[in-house]
Each structure stands twice: as C-alpha cells, then as structure tokens.
C-alpha positions as CSV (number, residue, x, y, z in Angstrom):
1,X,80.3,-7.6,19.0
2,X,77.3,-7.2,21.3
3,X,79.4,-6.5,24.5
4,X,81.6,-4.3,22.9
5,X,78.7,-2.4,21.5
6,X,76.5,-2.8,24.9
7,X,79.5,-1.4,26.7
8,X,79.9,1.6,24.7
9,X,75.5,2.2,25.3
10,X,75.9,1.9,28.9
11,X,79.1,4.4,28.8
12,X,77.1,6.7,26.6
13,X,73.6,6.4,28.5
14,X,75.7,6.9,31.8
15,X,77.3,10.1,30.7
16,X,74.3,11.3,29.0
17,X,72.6,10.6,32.4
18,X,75.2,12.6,34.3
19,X,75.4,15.7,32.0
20,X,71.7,15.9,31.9
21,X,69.5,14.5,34.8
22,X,72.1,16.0,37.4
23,X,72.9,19.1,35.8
24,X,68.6,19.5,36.3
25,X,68.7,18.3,39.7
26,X,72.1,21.1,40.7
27,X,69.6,23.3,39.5
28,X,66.5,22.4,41.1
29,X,68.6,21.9,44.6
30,X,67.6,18.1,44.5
31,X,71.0,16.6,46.0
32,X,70.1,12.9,44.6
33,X,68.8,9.9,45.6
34,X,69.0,9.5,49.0
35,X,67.4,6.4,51.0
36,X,67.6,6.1,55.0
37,X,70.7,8.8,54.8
38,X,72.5,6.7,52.0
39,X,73.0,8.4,48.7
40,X,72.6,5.5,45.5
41,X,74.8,6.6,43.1
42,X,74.0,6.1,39.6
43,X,77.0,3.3,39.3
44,X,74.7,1.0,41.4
45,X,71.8,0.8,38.4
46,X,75.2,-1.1,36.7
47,X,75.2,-3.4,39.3
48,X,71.3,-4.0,39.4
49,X,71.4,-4.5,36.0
50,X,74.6,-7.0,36.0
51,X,72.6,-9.4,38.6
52,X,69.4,-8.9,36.2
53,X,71.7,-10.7,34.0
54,X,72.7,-13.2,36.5
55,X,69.3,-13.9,37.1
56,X,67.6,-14.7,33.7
57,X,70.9,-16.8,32.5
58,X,69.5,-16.4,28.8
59,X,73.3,-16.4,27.2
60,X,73.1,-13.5,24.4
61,X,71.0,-11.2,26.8
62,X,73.0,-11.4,29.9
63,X,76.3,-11.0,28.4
64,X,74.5,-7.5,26.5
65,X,72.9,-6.9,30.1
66,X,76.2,-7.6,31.5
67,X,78.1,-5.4,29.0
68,X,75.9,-2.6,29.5
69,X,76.4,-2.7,32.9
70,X,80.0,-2.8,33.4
71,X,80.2,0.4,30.8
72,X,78.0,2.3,33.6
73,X,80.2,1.5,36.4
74,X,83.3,2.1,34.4
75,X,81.9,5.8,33.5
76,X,81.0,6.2,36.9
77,X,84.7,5.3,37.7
78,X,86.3,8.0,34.6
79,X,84.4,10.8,36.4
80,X,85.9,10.4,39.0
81,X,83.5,9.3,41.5
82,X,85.5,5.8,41.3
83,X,84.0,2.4,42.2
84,X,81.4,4.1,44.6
85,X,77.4,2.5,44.8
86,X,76.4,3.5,48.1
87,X,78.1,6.7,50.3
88,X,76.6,7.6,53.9
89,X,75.0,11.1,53.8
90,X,76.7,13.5,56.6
C-alpha cells in the first residue's frame, strides 16, 4: 500500500511543482535550473531520490523513497517532456 500511495505523492507533488513553481518562474523570466549550460529538469530530483533509496537499504523507506520517485519521473514523462533529466542549453 505504501508504494502505491508514495507513487501517487510523488505524481501529485510533481504536478503541483510544475503548475506552480514554473508557472512563477515563466513569469519572472527565470528559464530553470541551469548548471554549466545543462538545464536539470525536475524528473532528475526522481532519480536523486531513487539512489537515496539505494543508499540507506532500510526496506519500508526505500521502497516509499523509491515509489515516490518513480511517480516524479512518470509525471515528468505524461507532460510530455518524456524520460528527460539533463538537456544541453543552446
């Protein structure tokens, strides 16, 4: 029940985070995080929190860590950015 329910909270936190923090930053002219010329796209805090998981190995908190991870990259993926972490800036 945990990963089902830690899947749908890091689908809802992604979207939430999409609607709000980016609609802000459209309007403030901030074009996102951008490191060296790389934008990080928000999919990739999925995948830092997925090897968090990894890492600690504590059974009932990686597989919610896990869960909520895989439901940011999978909302990343429905809005139609795909499975993108890292583009190069032009």
């Amino acid at each position: 029940m945990s990963i089902i329910l830690g899947f749908v909270f890091g689908y809802i936190i992604s979207e939430v985070y999409e609607r709000i923090v980016l609609n802000i930053a459209k309007k403030l002219k901030i074009t996102g995080l951008i490191i060296f010329g790389y934008r990080l796209h928000h999919s990739l805090y999925g995948l830092l929190i997925i090897t968090i998981a990894l890492i600690l190995y504590d059974s009932s908190i990686s597989f919610l860590l896990i869960s909520i991870g895989l439901g940011n990259i999978v909302q990343h993926y429905f809005s139609g950015d795909g499975f993108v972490f890292i583009t190069k800036e032009k």
